[in-house]
py3Dmol code that shows the C-alpha trace and the ligand (Angstrom):
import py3Dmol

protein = """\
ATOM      1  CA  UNK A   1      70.989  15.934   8.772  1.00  0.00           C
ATOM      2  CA  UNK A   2      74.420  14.379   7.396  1.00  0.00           C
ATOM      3  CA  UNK A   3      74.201  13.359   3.863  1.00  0.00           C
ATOM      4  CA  UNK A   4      76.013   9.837   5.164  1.00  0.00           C
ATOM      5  CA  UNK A   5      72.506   8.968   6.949  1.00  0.00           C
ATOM      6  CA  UNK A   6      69.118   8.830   5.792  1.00  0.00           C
ATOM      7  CA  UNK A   7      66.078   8.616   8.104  1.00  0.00           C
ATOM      8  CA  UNK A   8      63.643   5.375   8.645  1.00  0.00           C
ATOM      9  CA  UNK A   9      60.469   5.570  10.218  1.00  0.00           C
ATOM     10  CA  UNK A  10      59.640   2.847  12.188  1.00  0.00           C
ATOM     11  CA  UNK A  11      55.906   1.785  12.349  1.00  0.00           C
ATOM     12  CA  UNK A  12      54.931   0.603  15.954  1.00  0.00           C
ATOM     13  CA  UNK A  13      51.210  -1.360  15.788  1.00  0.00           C
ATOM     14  CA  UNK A  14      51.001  -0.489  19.450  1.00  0.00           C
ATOM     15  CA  UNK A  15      48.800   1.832  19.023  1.00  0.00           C
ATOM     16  CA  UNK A  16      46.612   0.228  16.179  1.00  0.00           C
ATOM     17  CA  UNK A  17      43.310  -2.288  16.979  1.00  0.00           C
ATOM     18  CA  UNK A  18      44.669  -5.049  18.864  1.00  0.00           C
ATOM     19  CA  UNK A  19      41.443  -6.952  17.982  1.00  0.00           C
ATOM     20  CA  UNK A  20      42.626  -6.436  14.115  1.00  0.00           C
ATOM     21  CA  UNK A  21      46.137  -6.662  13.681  1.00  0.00           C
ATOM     22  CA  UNK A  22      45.941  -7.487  10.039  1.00  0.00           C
ATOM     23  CA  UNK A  23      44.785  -4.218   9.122  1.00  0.00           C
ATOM     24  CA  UNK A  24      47.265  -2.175  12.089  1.00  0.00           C
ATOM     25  CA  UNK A  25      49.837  -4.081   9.648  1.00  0.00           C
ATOM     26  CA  UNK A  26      48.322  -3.037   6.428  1.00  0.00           C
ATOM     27  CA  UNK A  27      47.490   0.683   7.868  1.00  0.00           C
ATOM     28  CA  UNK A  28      51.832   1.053   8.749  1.00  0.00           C
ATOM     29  CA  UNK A  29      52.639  -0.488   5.279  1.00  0.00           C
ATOM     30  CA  UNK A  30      50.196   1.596   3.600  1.00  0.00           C
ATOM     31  CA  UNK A  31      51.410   4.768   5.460  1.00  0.00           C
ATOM     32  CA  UNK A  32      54.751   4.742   4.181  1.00  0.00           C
ATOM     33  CA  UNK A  33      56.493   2.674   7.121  1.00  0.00           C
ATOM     34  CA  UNK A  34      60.157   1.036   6.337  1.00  0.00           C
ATOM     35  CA  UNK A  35      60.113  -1.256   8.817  1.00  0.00           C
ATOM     36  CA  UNK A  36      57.377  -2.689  11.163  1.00  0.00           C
ATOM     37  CA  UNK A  37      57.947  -2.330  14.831  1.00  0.00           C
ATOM     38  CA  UNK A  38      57.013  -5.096  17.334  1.00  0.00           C
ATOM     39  CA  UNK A  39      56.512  -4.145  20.672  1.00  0.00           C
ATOM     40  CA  UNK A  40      56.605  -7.499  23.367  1.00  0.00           C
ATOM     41  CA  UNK A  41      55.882  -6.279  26.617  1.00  0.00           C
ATOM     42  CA  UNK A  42      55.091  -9.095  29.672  1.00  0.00           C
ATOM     43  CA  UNK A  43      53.095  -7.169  31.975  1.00  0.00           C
ATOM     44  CA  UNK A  44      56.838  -7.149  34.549  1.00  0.00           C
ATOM     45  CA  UNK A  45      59.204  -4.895  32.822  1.00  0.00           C
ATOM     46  CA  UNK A  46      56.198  -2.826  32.036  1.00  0.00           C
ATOM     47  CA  UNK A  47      52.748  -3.182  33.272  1.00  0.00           C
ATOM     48  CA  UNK A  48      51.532  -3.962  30.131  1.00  0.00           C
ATOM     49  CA  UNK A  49      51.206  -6.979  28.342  1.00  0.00           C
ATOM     50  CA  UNK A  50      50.800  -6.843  24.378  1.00  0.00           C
ATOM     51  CA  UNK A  51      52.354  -9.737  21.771  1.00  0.00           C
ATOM     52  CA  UNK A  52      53.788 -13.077  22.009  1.00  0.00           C
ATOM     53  CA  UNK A  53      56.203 -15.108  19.337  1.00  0.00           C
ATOM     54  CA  UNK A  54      52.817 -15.884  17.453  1.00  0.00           C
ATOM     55  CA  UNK A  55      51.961 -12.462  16.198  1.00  0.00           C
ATOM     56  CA  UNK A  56      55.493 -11.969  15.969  1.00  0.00           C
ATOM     57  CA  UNK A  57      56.026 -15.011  13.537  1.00  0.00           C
ATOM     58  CA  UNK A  58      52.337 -14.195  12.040  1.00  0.00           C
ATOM     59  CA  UNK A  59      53.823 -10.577  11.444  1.00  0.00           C
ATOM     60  CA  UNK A  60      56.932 -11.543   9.498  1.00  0.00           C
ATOM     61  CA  UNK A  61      54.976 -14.046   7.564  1.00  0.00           C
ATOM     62  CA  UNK A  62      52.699 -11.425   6.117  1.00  0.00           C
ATOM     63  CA  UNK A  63      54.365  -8.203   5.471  1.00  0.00           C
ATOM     64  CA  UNK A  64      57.153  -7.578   3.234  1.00  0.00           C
ATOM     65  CA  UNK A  65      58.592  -4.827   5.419  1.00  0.00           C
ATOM     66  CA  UNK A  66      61.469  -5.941   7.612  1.00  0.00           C
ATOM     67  CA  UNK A  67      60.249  -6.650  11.261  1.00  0.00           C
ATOM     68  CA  UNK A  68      62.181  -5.274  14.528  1.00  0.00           C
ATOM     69  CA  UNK A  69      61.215  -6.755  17.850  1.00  0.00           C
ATOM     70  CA  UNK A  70      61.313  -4.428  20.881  1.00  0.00           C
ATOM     71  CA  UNK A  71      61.187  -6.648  23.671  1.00  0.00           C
ATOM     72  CA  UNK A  72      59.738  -4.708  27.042  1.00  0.00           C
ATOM     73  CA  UNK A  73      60.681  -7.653  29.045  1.00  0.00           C
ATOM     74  CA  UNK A  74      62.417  -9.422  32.322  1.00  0.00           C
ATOM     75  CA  UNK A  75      64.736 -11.954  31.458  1.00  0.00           C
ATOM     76  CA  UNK A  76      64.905 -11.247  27.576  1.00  0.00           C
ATOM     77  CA  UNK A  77      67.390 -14.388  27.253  1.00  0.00           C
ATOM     78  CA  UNK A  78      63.797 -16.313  27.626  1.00  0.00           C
ATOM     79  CA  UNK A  79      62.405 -14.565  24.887  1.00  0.00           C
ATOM     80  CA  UNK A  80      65.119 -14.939  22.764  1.00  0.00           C
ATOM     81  CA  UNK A  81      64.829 -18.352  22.717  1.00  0.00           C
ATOM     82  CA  UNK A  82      61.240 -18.750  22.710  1.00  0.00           C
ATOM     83  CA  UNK A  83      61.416 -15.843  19.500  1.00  0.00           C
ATOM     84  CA  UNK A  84      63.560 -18.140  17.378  1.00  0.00           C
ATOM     85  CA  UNK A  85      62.677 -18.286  13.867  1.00  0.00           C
ATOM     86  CA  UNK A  86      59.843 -16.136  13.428  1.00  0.00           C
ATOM     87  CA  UNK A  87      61.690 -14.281  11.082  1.00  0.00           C
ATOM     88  CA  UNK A  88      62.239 -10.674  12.583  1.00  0.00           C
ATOM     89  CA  UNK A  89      65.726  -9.062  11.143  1.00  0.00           C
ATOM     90  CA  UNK A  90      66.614  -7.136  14.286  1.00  0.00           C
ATOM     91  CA  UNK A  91      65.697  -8.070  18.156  1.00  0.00           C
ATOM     92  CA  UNK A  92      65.908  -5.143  21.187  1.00  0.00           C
ATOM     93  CA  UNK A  93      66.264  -5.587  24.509  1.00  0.00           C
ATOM     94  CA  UNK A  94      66.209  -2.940  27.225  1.00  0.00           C
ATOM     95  CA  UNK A  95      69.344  -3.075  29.059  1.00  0.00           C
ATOM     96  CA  UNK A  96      67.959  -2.600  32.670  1.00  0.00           C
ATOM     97  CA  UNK A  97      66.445  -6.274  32.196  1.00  0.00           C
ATOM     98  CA  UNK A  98      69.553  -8.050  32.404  1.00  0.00           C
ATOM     99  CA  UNK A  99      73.020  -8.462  34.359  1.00  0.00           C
ATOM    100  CA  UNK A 100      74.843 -10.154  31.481  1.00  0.00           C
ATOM    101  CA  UNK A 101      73.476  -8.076  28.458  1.00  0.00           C
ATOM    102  CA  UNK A 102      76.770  -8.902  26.123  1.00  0.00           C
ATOM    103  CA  UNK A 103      75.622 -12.780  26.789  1.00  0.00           C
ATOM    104  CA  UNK A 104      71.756 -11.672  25.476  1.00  0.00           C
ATOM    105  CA  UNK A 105      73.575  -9.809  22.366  1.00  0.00           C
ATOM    106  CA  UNK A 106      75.757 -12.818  21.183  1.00  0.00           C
ATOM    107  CA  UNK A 107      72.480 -15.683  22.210  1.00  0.00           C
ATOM    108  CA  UNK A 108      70.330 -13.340  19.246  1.00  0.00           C
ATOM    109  CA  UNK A 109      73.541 -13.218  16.696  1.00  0.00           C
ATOM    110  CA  UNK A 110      74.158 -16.541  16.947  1.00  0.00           C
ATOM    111  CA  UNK A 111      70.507 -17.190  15.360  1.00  0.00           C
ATOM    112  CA  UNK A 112      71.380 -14.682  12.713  1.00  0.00           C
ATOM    113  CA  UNK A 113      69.280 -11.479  14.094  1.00  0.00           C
ATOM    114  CA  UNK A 114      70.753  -8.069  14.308  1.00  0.00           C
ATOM    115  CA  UNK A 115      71.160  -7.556  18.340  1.00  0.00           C
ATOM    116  CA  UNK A 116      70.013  -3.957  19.803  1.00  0.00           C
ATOM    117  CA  UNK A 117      70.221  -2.648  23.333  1.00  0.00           C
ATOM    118  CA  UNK A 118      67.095   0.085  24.258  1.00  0.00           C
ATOM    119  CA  UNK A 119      68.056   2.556  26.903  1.00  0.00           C
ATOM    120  CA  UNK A 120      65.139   3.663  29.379  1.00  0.00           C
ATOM    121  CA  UNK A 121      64.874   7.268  29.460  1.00  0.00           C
ATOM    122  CA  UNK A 122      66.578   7.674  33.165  1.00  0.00           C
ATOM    123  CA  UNK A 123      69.109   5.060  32.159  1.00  0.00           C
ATOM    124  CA  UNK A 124      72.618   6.732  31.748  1.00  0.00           C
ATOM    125  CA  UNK A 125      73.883   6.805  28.068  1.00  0.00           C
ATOM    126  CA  UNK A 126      76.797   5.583  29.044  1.00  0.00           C
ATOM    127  CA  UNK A 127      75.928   1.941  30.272  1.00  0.00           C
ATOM    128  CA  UNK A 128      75.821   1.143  26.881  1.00  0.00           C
ATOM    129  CA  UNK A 129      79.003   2.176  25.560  1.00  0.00           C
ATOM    130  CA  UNK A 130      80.657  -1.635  26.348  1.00  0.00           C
ATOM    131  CA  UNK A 131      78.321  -2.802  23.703  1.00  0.00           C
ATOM    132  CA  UNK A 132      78.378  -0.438  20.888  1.00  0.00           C
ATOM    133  CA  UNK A 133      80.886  -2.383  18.950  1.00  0.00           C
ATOM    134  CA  UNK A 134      78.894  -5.562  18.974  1.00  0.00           C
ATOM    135  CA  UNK A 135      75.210  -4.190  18.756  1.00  0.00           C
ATOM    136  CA  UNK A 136      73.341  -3.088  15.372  1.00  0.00           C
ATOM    137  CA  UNK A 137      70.714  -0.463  16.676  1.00  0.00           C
ATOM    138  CA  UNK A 138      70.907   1.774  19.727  1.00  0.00           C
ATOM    139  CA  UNK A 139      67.316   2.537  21.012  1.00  0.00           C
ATOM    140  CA  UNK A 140      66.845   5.765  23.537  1.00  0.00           C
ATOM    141  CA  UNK A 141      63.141   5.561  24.499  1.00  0.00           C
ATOM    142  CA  UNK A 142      61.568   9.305  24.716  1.00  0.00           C
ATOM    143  CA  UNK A 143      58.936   7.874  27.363  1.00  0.00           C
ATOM    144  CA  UNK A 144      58.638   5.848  29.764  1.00  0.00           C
ATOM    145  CA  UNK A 145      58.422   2.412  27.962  1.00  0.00           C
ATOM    146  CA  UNK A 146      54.671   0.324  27.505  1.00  0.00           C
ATOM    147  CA  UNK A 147      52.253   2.721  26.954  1.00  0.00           C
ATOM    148  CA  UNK A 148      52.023   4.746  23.243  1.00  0.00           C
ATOM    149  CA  UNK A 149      50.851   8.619  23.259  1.00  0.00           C
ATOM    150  CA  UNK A 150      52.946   9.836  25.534  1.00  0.00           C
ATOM    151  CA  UNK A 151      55.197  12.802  25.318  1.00  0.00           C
ATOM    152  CA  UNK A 152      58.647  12.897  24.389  1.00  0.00           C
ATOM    153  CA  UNK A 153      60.922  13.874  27.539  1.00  0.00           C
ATOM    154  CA  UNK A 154      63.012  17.081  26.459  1.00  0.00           C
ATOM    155  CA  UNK A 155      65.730  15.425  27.896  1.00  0.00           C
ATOM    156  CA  UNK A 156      66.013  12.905  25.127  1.00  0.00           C
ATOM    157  CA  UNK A 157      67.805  15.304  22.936  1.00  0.00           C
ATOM    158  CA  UNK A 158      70.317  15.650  24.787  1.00  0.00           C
ATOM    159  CA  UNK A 159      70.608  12.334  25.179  1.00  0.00           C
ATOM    160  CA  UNK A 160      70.281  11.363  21.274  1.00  0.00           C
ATOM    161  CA  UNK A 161      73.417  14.545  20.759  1.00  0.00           C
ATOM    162  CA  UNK A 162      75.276  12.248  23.521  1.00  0.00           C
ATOM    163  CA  UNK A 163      75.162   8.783  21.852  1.00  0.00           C
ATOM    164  CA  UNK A 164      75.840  10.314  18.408  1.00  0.00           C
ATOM    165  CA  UNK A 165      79.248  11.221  20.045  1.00  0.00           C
ATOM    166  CA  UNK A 166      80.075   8.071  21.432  1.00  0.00           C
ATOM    167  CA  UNK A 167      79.235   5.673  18.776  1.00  0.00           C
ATOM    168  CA  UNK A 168      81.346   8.374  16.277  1.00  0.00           C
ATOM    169  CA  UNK A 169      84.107   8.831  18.422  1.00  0.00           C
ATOM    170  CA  UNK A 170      84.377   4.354  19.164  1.00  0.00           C
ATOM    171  CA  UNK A 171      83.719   4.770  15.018  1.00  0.00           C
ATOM    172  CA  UNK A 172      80.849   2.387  15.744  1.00  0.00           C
ATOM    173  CA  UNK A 173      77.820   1.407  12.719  1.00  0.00           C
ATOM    174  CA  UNK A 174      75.475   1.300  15.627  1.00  0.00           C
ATOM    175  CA  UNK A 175      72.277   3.059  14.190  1.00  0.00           C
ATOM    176  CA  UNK A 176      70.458   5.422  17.071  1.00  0.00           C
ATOM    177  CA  UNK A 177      66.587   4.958  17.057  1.00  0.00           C
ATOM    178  CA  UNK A 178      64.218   7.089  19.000  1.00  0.00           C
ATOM    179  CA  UNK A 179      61.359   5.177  20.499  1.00  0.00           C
ATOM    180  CA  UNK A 180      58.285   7.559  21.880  1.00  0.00           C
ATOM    181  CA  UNK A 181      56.397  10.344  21.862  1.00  0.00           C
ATOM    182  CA  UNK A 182      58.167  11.045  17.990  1.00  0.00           C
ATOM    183  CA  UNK A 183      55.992  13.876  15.868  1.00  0.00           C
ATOM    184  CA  UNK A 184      56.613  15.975  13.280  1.00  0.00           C
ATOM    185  CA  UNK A 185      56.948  18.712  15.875  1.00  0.00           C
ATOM    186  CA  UNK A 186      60.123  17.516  17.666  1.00  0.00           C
ATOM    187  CA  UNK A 187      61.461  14.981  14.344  1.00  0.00           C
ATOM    188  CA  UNK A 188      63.699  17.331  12.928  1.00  0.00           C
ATOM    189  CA  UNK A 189      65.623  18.189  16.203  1.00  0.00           C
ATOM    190  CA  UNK A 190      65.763  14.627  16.801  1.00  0.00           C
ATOM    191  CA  UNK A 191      68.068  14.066  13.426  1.00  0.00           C
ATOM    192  CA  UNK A 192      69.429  16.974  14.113  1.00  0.00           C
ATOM    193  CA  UNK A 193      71.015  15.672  17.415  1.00  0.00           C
ATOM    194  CA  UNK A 194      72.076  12.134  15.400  1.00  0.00           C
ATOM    195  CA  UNK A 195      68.987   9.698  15.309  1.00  0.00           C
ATOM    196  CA  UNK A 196      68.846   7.768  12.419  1.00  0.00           C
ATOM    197  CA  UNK A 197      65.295   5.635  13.067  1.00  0.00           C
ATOM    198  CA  UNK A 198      62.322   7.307  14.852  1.00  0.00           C
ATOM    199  CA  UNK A 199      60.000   4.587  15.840  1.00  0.00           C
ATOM    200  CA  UNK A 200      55.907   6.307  15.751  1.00  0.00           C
ATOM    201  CA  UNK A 201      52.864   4.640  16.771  1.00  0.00           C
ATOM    202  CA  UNK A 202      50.257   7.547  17.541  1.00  0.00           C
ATOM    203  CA  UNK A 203      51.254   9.663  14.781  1.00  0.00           C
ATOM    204  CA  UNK A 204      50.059   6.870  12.462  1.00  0.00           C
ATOM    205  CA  UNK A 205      47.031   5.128  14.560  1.00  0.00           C
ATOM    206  CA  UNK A 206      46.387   8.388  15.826  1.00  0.00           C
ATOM    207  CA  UNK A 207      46.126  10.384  12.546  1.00  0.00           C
ATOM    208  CA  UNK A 208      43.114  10.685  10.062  1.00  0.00           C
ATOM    209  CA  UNK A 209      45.543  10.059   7.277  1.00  0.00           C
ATOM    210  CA  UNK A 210      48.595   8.363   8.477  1.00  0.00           C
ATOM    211  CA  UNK A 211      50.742   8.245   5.553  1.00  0.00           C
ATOM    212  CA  UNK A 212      50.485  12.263   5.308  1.00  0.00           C
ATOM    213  CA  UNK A 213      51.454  12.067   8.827  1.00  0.00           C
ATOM    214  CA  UNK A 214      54.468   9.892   8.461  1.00  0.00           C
ATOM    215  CA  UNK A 215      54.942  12.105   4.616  1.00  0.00           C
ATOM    216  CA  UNK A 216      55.009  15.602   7.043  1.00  0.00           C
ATOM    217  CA  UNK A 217      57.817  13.652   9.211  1.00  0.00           C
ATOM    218  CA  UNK A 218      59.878  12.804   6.185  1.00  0.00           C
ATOM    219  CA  UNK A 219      59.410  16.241   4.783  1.00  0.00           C
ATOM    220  CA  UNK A 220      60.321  18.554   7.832  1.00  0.00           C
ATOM    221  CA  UNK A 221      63.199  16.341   7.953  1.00  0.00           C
ATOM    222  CA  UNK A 222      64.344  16.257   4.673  1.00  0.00           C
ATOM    223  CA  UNK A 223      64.506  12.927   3.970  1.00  0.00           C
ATOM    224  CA  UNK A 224      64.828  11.967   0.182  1.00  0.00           C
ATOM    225  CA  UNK A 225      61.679   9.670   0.180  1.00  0.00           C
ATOM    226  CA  UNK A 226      58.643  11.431   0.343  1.00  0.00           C
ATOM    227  CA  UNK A 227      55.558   8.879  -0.196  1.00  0.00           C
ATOM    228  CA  UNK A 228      52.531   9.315  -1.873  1.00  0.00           C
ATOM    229  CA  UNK A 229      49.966  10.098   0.677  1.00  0.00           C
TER     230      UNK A 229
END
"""
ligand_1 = """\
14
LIG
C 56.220 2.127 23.876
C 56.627 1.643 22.538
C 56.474 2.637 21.472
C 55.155 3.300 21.468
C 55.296 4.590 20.771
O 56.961 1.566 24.864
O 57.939 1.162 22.498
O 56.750 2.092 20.206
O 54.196 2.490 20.936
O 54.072 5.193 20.734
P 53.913 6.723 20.383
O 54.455 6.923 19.005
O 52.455 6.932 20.470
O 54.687 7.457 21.426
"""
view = py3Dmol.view(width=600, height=400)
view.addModel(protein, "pdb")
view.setStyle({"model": 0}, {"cartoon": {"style": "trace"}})
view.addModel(ligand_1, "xyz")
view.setStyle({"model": 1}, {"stick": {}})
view.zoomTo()
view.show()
């Protein structure tokens, strides 16, 4: 990958005990995360249903990792609002969930929280070129969003090399995250084709020792910060 951009793994709890979220915390801290994922899904966007602001605000309170929020949501101007203050540092939204997405990306800057639009995997890259100079984080989901241990789409590389040439040719900062299906199988191509945050859930939960799972990641990369395992 470019010297200019180093990768961060993203820990999603998705996939960790919902009955013992504490520890699905302490088990992404412990395996090397650098930032804890959140995902908020309402059981409309995506048949699932998972956190509300509680666990979000509960989150932020006890890690020191910085928390994103992936919202999985209809009308993600409500959650925005309802979200306010829990103390996340970043706040997606997927970008099929609402007709005025610029207005949703100025509502979560105005309460000081980097704005980021996530792109469903059969959602055209470019819809989301308007936004790119007023958005922190680009997220390209590999699956089909709600549900962890899927597979990644093969598509999504494509995809990833696509966005990478739009935000550098608008000379954007917009980071590019992949969101599912991430291993250390398919990692390296991922950074290869210009993702700069891969967001995994299964390959920690999933995984007898997670932080040699996320270390593996970082190493077939070549990222500079290889953790103890
Ligand atoms: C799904 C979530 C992902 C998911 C990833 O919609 O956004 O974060 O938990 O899970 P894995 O890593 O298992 O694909």
């Amino acid at each position: 990958m470019p010297s200019s951009r180093s990768l961060q793994l993203a820990g999603s709890i998705l996939a960790g005990d919902a009955l013992n979220l504490s520890n699905a915390i302490k088990i992404a801290e412990d395996a090397g995360s650098d930032i804890v994922s959140l995902d908020v899904s309402d059981g409309h966007f995506v048949p699932t249903i998972s956190f509300g602001e509680e666990v979000v605000r509960r989150t932020c309170e006890v890690t020191k990792l910085p928390v994103e929020v992936h919202l999985m949501v209809s009308r993600p101007e409500d959650w925005v609002v309802r979200m306010e203050g829990c103390g996340h540092f970043r706040m997606l939204f997927h970008i099929e969930a609402s007709r005025r997405a610029m207005g949703v990306v100025q509502a979560i800057d105005r309460q000081g929280v980097k704005p980021g639009i996530a792109l469903n995997p059969e959602t055209p890259v470019i819809a989301v070129e308007p936004l790119l100079p007023y958005v922190d984080n680009v997220c390209l989901m590999g699956i089909a969003p709600g549900f962890s241990g899927q597979r990644l789409l093969d598509y999504t590389f494509n995809r990833v090399a696509d966005l990478r040439g739009r935000i550098d040719r608008m000379r954007s900062s917009a980071t590019i995250t992949v969101d599912g299906g991430v291993k250390a199988d398919n990692a390296s191509r991922l950074v290869e084709a210009g993702a700069d945050i891969l967001v995994v859930s299964s390959g920690i939960y999933g995984h007898a020792n997670p932080a040699e799972s996320l270390n593996e990641i970082r190493r077939i990369v070549g990222g500079e910060s290889n953790k103890e395992s």
